[in-house]
N, C-alpha and C positions, 0 to 999 in steps of 0.2 A: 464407534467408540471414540469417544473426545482424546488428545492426544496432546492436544495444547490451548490455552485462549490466553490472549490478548486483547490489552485495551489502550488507548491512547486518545489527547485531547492536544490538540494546537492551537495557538491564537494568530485568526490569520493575520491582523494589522505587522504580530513577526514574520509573518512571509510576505507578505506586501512589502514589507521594510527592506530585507533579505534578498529577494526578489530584485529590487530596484537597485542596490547597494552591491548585490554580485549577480549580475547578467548570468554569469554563466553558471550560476548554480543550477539552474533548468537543465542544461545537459548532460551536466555529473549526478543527478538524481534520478532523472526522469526518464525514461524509452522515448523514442521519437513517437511509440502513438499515443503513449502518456499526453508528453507536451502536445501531441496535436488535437486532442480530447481538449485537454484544460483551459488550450487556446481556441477552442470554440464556443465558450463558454461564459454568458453575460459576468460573472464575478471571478475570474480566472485565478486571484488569489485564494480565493474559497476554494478553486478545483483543486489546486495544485496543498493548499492545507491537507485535505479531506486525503488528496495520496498518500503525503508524506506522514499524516497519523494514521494508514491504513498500513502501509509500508514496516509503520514502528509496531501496532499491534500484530501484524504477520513474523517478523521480527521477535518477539514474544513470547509467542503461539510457537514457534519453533525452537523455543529454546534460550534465545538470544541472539545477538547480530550480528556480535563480533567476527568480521572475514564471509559474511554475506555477501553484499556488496548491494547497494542501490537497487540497479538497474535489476540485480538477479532476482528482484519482488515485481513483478509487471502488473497495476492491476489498472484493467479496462472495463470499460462498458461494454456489455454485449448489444444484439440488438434490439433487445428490448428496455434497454436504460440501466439496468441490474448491474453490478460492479462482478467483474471477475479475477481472481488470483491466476497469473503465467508465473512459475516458478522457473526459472532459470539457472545453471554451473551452480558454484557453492550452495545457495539456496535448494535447490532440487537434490543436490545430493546431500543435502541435512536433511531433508524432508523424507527421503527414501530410508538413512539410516534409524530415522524414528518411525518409522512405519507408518508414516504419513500419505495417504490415498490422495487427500484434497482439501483443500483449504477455503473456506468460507469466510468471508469477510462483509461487513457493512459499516456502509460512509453515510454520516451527515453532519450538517453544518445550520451554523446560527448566523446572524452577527457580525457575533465575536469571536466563535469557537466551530473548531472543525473537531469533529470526533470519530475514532474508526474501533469497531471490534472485530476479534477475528478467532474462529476455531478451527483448528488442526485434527482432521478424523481420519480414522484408519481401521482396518479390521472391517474394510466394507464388503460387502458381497458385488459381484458386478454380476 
């Protein structure tokens, strides 16, 4: 059962800008295997877009974000390329109070624009 969706679109030349202008916004946003994903990766402001609007539609899909926190959204590649949701403290325990099982999300990017959606499902059978 859908529980929440989210969408969100960024332009990366603002994170490129962003990026360059505050160093250290990568480690107030990002998990170390975020940044060490996005820093492997030929367009590294594309990566780190495609987070931070996967991040906002997770964000979303749960309700809202306020007292979430960044980091407590982790999403990675598995091993087959595919983006995954790690929920983490506030985030997981909003997830759980919505009866949220798991979270799907999907990143892509242009250009110009990074864009991420994301659904919130619950009431699954395991």
């Amino acid at each position: 059962m859908v529980l929440g969706l989210g969408v969100d679109i960024t332009e990366i030349c603002r994170m490129e800008q962003a990026l360059a202008r505050t160093p250290g916004m990568v480690d107030r946003l990002f998990t170390p295997l975020e940044r060490t994903q996005c820093l492997n990766k030929g367009n590294q402001a594309a990566s780190f877009a495609a987070r931070f609007a996967g991040k906002e539609a997770v964000f979303k899909a749960l309700g809202g974000g306020v007292g979430l926190g960044w980091k407590n959204v982790e999403l990675i590649q598995d091993k087959n390329g595919a983006p995954r949701v790690n929920l983490h403290g506030t985030a997981s325990i909003r997830a759980a109070e919505l009866g949220v099982q798991r979270v799907l999300v999907s990143l892509t990017h242009s250009r110009e624009y990074a864009c991420a959606s994301a659904i919130a499902l619950g009431g699954i059978d395991s």
